[in-house]
TIVEXBA-768096 format. One line per 2 residues: number of its first residue (from 0); for each residue x, y, z of C-alpha. Coordinates in pm, 1 decimal, always signed. Layout:
N
NUM	X:Y:Z ~ ...
END
This chain:
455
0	-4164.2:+1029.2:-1858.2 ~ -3830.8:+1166.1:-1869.4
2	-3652.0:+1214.8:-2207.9 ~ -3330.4:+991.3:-2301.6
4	-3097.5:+1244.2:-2493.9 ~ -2766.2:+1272.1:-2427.1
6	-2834.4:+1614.6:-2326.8 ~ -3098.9:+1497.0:-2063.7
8	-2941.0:+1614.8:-1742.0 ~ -3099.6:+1319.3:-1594.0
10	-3023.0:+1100.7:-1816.8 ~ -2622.4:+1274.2:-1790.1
12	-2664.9:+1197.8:-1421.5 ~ -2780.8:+828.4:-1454.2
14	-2489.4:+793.6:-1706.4 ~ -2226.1:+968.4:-1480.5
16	-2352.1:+683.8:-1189.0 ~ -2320.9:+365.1:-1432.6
18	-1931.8:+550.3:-1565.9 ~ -1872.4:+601.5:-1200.1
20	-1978.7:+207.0:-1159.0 ~ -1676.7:+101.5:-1372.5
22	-1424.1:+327.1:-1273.2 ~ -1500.0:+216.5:-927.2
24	-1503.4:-89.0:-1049.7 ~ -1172.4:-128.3:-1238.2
26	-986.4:+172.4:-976.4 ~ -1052.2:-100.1:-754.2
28	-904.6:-385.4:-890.6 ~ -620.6:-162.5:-964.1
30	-581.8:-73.0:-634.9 ~ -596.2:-406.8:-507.0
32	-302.8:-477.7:-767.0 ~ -130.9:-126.3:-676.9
34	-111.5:-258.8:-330.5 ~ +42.3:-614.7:-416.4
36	+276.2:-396.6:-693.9 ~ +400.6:-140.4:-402.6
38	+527.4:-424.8:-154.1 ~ +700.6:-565.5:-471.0
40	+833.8:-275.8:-615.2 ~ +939.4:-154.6:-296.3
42	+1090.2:-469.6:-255.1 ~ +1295.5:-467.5:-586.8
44	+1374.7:-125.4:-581.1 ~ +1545.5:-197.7:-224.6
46	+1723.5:-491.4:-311.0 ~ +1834.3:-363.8:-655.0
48	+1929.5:+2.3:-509.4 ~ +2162.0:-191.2:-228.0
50	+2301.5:-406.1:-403.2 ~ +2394.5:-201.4:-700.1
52	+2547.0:+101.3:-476.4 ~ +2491.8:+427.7:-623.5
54	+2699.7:+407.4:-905.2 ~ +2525.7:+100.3:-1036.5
56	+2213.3:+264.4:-934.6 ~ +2297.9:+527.9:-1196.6
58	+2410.4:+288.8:-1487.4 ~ +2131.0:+42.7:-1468.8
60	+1904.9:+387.2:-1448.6 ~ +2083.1:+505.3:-1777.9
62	+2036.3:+116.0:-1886.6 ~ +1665.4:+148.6:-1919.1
64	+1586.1:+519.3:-2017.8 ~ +1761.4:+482.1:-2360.0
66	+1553.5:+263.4:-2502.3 ~ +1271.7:+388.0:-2370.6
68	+1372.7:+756.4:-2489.9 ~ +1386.8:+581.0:-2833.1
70	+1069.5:+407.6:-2838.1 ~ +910.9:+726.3:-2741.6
72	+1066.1:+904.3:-2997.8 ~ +1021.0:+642.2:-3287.8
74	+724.0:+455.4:-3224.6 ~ +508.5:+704.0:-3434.4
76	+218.2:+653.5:-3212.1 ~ +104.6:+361.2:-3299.7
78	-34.4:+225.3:-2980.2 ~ -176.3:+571.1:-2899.9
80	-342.2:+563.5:-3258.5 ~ -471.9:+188.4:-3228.7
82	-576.7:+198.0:-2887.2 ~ -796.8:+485.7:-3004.8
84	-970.3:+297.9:-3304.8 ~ -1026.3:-19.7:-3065.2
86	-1207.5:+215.4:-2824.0 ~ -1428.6:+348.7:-3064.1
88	-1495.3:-17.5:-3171.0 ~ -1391.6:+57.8:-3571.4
90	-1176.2:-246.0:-3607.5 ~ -1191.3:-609.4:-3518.1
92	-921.5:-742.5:-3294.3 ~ -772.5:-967.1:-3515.5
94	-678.8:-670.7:-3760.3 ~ -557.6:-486.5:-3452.2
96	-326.6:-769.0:-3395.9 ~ -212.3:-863.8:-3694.5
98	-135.7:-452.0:-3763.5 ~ +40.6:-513.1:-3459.5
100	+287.2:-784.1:-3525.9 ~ +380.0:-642.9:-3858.6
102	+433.0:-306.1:-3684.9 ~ +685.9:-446.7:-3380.7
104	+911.9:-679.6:-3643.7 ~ +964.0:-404.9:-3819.3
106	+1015.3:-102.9:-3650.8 ~ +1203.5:-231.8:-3413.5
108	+1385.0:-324.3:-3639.7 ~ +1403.4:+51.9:-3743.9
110	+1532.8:+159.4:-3395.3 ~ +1733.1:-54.2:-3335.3
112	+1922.9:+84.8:-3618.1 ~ +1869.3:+425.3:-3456.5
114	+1978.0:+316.0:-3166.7 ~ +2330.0:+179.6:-3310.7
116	+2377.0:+513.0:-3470.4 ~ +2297.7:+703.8:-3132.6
118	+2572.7:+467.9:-2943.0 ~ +2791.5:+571.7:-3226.4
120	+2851.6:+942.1:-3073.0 ~ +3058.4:+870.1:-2774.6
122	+3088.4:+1184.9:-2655.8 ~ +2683.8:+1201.1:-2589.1
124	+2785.7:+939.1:-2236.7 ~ +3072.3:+1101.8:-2187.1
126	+3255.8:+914.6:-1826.7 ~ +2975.9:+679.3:-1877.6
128	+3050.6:+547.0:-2209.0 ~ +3320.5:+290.6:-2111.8
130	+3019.0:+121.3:-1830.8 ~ +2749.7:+173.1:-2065.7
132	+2912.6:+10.9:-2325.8 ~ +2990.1:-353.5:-2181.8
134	+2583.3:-333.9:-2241.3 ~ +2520.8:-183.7:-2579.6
136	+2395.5:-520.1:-2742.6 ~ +2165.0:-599.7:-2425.7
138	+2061.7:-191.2:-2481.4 ~ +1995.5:-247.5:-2873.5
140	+1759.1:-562.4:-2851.1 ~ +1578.7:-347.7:-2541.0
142	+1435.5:-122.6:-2791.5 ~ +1201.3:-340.6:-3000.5
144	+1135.4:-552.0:-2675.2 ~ +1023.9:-236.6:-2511.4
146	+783.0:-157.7:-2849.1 ~ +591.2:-471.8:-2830.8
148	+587.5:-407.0:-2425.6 ~ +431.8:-77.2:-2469.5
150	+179.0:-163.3:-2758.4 ~ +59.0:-449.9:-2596.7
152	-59.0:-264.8:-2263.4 ~ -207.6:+36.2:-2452.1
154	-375.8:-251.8:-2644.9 ~ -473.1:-434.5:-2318.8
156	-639.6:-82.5:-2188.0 ~ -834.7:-26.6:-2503.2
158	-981.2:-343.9:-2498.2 ~ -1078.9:-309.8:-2114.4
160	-884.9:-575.4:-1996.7 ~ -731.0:-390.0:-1700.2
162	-742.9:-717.0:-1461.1 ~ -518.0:-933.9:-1700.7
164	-282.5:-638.2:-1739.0 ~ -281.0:-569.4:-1376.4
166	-169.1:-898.2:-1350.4 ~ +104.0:-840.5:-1557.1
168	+220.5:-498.0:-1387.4 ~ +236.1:-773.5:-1117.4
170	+513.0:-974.3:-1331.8 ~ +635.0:-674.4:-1417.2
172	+722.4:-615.6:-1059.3 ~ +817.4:-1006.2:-936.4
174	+952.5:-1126.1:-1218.4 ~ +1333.1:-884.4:-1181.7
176	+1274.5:-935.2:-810.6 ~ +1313.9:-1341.1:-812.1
178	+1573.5:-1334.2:-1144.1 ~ +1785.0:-1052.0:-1009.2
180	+1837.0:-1238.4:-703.8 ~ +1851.9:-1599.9:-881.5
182	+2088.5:-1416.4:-1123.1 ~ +2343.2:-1257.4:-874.8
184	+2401.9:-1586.5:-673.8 ~ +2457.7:-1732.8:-968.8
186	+2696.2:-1453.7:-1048.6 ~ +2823.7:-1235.7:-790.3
188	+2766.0:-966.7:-1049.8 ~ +2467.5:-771.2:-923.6
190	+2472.1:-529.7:-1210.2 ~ +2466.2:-815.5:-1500.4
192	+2210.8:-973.5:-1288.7 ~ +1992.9:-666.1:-1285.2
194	+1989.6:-577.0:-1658.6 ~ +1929.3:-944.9:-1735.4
196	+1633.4:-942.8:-1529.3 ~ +1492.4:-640.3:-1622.0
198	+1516.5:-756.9:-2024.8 ~ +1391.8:-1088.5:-1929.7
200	+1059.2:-942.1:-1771.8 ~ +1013.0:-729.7:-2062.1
202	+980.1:-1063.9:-2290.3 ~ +764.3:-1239.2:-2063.5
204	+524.4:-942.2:-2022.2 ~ +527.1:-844.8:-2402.9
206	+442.8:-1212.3:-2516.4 ~ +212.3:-1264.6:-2249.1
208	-28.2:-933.5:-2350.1 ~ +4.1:-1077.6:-2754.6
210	-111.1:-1373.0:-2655.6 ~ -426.5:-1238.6:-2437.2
212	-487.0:-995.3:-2736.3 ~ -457.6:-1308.9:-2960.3
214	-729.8:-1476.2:-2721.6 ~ -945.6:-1224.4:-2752.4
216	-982.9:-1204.6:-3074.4 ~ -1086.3:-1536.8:-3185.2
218	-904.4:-1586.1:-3485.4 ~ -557.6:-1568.5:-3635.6
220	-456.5:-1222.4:-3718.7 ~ -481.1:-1024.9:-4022.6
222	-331.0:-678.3:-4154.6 ~ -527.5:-435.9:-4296.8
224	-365.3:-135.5:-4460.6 ~ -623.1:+107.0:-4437.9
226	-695.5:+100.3:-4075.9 ~ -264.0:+76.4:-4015.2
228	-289.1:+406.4:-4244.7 ~ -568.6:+538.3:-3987.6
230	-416.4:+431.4:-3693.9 ~ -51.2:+628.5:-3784.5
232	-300.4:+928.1:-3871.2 ~ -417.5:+970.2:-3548.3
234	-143.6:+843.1:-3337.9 ~ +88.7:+1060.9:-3482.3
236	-57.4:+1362.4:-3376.7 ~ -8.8:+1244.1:-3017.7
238	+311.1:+1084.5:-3075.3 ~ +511.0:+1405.2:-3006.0
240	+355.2:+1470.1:-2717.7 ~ +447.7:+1097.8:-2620.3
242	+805.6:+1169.2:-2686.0 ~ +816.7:+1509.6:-2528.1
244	+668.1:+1346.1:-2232.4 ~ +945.5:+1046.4:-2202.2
246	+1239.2:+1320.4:-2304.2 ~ +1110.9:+1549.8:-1949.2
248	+1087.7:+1263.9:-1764.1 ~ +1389.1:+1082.5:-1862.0
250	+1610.8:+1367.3:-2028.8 ~ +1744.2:+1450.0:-1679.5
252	+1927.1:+1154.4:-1591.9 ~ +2129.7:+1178.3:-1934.6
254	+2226.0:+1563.0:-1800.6 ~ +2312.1:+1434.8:-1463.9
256	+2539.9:+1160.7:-1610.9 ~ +2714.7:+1429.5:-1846.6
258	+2792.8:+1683.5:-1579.6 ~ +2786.5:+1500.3:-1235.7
260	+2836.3:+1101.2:-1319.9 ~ +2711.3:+802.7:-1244.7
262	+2686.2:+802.2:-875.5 ~ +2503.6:+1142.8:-850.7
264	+2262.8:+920.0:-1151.4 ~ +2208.1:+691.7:-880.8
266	+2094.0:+928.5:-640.8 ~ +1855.9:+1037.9:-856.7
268	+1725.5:+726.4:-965.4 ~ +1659.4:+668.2:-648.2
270	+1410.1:+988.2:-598.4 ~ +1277.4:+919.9:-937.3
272	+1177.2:+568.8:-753.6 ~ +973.4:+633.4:-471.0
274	+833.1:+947.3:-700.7 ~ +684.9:+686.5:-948.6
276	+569.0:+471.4:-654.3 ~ +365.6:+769.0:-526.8
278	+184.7:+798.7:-932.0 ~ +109.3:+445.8:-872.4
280	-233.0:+548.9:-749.5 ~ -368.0:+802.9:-1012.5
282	-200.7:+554.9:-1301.2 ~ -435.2:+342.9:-1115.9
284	-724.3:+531.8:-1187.2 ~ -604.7:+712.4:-1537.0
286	-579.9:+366.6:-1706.3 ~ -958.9:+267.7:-1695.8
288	-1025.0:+627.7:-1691.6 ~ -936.7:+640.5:-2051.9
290	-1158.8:+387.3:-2190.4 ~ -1436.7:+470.4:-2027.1
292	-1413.2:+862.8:-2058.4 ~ -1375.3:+810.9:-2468.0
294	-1697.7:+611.4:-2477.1 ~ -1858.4:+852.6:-2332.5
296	-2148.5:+1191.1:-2462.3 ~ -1995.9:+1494.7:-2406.3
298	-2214.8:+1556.7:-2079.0 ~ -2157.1:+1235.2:-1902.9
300	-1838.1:+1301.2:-1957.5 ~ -1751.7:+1642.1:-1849.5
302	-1951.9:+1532.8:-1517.1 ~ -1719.2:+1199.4:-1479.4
304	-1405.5:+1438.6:-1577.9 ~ -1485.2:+1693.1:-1305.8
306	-1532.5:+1479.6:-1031.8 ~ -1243.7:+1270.7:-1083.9
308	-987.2:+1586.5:-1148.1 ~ -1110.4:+1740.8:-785.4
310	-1081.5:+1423.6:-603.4 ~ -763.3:+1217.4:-722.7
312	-529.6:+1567.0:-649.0 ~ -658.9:+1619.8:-281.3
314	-595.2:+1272.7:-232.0 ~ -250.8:+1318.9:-381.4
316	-227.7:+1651.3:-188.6 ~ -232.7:+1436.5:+143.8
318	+40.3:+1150.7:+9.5 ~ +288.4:+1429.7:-104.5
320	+262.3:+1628.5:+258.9 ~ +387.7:+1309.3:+444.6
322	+600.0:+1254.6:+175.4 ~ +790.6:+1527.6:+260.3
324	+756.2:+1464.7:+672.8 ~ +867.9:+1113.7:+594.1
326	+1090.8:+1122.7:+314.9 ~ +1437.8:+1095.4:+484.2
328	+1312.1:+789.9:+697.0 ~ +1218.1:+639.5:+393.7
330	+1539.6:+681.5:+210.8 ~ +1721.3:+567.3:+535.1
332	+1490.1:+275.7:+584.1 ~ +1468.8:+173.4:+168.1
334	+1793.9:+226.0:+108.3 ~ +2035.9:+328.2:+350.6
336	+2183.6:+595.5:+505.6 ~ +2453.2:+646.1:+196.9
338	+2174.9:+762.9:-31.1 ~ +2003.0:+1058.8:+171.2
340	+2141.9:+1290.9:-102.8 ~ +1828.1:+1205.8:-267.2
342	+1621.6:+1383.2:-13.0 ~ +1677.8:+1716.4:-179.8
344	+1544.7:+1619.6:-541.6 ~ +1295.3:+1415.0:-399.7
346	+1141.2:+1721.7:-235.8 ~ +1148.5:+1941.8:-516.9
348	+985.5:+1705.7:-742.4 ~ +678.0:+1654.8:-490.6
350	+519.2:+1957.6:-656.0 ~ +556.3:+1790.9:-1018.4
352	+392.4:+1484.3:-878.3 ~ +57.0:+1681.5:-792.8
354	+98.0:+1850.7:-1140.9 ~ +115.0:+1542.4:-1336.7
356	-187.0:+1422.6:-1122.4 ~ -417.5:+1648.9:-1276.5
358	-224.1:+1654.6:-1619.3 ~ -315.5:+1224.8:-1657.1
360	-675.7:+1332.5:-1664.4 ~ -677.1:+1663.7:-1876.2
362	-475.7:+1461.7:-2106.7 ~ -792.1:+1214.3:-2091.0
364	-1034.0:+1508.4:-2224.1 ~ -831.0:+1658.8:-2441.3
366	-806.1:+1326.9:-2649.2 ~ -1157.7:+1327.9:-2660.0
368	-1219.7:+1654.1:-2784.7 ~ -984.0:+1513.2:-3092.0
370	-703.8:+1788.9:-3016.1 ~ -371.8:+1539.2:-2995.3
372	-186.7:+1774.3:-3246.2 ~ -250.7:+2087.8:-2971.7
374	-138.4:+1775.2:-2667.1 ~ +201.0:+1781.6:-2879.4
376	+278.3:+2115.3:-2917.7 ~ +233.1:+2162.8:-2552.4
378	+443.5:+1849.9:-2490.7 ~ +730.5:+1992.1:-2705.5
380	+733.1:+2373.5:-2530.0 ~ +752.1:+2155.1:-2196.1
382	+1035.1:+1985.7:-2348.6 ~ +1191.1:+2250.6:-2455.7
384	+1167.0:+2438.7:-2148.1 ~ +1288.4:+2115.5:-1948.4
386	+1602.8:+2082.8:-2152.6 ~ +1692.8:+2478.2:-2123.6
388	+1623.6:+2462.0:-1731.7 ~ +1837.9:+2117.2:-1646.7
390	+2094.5:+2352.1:-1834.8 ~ +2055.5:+2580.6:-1620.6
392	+2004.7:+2448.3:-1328.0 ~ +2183.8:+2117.5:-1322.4
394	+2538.7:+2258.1:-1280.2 ~ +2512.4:+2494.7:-1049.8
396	+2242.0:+2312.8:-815.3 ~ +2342.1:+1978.9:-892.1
398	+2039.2:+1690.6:-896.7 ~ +1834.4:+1932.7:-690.3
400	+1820.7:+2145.3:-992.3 ~ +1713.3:+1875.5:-1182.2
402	+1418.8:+1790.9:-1019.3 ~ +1316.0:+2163.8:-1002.7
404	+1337.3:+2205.0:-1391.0 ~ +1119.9:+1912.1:-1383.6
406	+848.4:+2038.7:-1141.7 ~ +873.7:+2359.6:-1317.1
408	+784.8:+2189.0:-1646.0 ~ +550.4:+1945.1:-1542.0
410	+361.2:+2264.3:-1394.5 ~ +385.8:+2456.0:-1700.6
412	+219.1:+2200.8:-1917.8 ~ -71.8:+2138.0:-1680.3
414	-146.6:+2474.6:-1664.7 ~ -176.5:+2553.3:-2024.9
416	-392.5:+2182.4:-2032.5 ~ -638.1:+2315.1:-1797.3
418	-639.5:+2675.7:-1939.8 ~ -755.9:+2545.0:-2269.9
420	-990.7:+2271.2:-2113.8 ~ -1175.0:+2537.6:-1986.7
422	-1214.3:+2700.4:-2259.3 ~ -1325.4:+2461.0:-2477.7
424	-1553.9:+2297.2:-2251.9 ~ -1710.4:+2638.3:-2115.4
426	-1639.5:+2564.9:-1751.7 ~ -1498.4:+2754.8:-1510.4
428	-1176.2:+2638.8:-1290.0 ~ -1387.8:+2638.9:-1018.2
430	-1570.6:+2369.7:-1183.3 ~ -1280.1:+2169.7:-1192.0
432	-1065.9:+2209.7:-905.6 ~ -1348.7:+2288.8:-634.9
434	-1521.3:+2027.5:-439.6 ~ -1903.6:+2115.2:-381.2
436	-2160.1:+1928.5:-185.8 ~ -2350.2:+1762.7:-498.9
438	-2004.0:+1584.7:-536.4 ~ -1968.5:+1457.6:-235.7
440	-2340.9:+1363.6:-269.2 ~ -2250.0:+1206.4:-593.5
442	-1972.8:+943.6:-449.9 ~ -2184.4:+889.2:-141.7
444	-2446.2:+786.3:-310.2 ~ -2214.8:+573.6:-549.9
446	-2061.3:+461.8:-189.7 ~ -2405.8:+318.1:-76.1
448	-2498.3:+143.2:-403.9 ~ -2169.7:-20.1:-377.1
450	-2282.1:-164.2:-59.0 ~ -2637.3:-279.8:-185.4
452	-2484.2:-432.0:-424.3 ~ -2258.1:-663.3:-200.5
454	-2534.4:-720.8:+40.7
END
């Protein structure tokens, strides 16, 4: 009779199978939704990239980093922090909702006031101020409209309910498609009409996760102070590397703008685009991931980590090689011929992608192994790196530069991730990064029960 202790390697292998189960499970759901979301986000990122010309391209870009930049920075990690205590089942959803609530009225409130002291520096936008400025109110109510946004999805993943939220990402998608084109008939203004669409499908999506959290928990909502206190606690520790994170991947647009201007912004954007269409599929399969890996012994888990580190990079290995075969076509055929400038970056940030691949997951374990405050000191070295190199590089290599500060950086931190991960856990990089036949032997056999099951 076999023994049932988490250290069983049976019983790690039986548990591996049944995390496998739901990963599959939920990947594939989001992959069903990643599919629907590419055709639309293709979609919207060709008809607002065409419309808006490069220039607008680069102002509606600068439009939605800032108050993203200042969510990252402000929002304490309080999503991070509850999303934690809801996976390890500590509170009851209506406290996580009414904690919530409280938290978005007023700290948005907060930023917001941050945010009207930041658009208080002109020189910070320099050519772009006079642009960016006929949108400074729609900017300012962004920021608390992109809190509740955030918090509701990281609440939405720690609850498991990745099939509503894929259904929003959906929205999230459609929603500026159909409004920005509603909008600019209306208008003739296809700038107005995409910053009105893109604020409008923030509301919708933000309401509509509140109100599924709100389902789910059965009752009206309640605060409770202690587990607010505990979810700041732990949240906080990650928070920095949250804001570190948004500042790399954001921080280079705000360079571009200073030294190059808006249309070389738009150029840009437009690489950054069909970059974060390619991380579509291992945001697919990081989003469940972290759920599931949290709940898990340390065993199981190291077993489900491994596996899914080897596999989701090879795959991305393959999409970032045609990538950068296909990538002027693309342009040409997304966008037009007028915006194969952002070839160049778009190559040089290819590497980044496979980094930040493998960096989704390590983040995963490292979470686990209750280390956020270590997460954010790495975060804020890559930061700090990424800022010195886009000074560097941005002026005399223009966006290209850009995008090589960020590969550079997004390289950097995933090394020192997996460096440590392997030291804490005890394995070997081999362990991690090399496929062996019991893997493949693992997912086949994962493979066939998938098939039993449907027959």
């Amino acid at each position: 009779m076999a023994v049932t202790s988490a250290g069983n390697p049976m019983t790690a292998s039986i548990q591996t199978t049944k995390a496998l189960k739901s990963l599959g499970e939920f990947t594939l759901s989001n992959l069903i939704t990643m599919g629907l979301q590419y055709g639309l986000r293709i979609a919207k990122n060709v008809i607002f990239t065409r419309l808006l010309g490069p220039s607008g391209r680069g102002i509606y870009g600068l439009i939605t980093t800032i108050p993203e930049l200042i969510v990252s920075f402000g929002s304490l990690g309080f999503g991070l922090g509850s999303g934690y205590l809801v996976v390890k089942k500590k509170y009851e959803v209506p406290k996580v909702l009414g904690n919530a609530m409280v938290y978005v009225l007023f700290h948005g409130l907060i930023l917001l006031g941050i945010g009207v002291v930041i658009f208080s520096f002109k020189d910070l936008f320099r050519g772009s101020l006079d642009v960016l400025g006929q949108f400074s109110v729609i900017v300012l109510v962004a920021i608390p409209l992109r809190l509740s946004y955030g918090l509701g999805l990281d609440l939405l993943v720690a609850l498991k309910d990745i099939h509503y939220m894929n259904t929003l990402l959906l929205g999230f998608s459609a929603i500026p498609l159909v409004l920005m084109i509603l909008l600019w008939f209306l208008t003739g203004e296809a700038l107005q009409a995409a910053v009105y669409a893109w604020v409008s499908s923030v509301i919708v999506i933000s309401i509509c996760a509140f109100l599924r959290i709100y389902w789910k928990g059965g009752s009206r909502p309640r605060v409770s102070l202690p587990y607010m206190k505990e979810a700041f606690s732990f949240g906080f520790r990650g928070n920095v590397s949250m804001f570190a994170n948004a500042m790399v991947r954001r921080i280079d647009l705000l360079f571009i703008a200073y030294y190059m201007g808006l249309e070389a912004v738009g150029y840009y954007a437009a690489a950054i685009s069909i970059i974060e269409l390619l991380l579509t599929l291992p945001t697919a399969i990081s989003a469940p991931f972290l759920p599931i890996r949290l709940e898990l012994d340390q065993n199981t888990g190291q077993s489900l980590s491994k596996l899914v580190m080897k596999y989701v990079p090879l795959v991305m290995l393959i999409v970032c090689g045609l990538t950068m075969l296909m990538g002027k076509l693309v342009i040409v055929i997304m966008y037009g011929e007028r915006f194969l400038p952002a070839f160049d970056p778009l190559k040089w940030l290819l590497p980044g992608v496979l980094a930040l691949t493998l960096y989704q997951f390590l983040k995963v374990d490292i979470f686990n192994l209750n280390r956020p405050g270590f997460l954010s000191w790495v975060s804020v070295l890559t930061m700090v790196c990424n800022v010195i190199l886009n000074y560097l590089l941005i002026p005399p290599y223009g966006i290209s530069g850009a995008a090589i500060a960020s590969s550079i950086s997004y390289i950097m931190s995933t090394m020192i991730l997996l460096v440590f991960f392997v030291h804490q856990t005890g394995l070997s990089f081999s362990d991690v990064l090399i496929l062996r036949k019991k893997d493949f032997r693992v997912l086949t056999d994962r493979f066939k029960s998938s098939i039993n099951d449907v027959s």
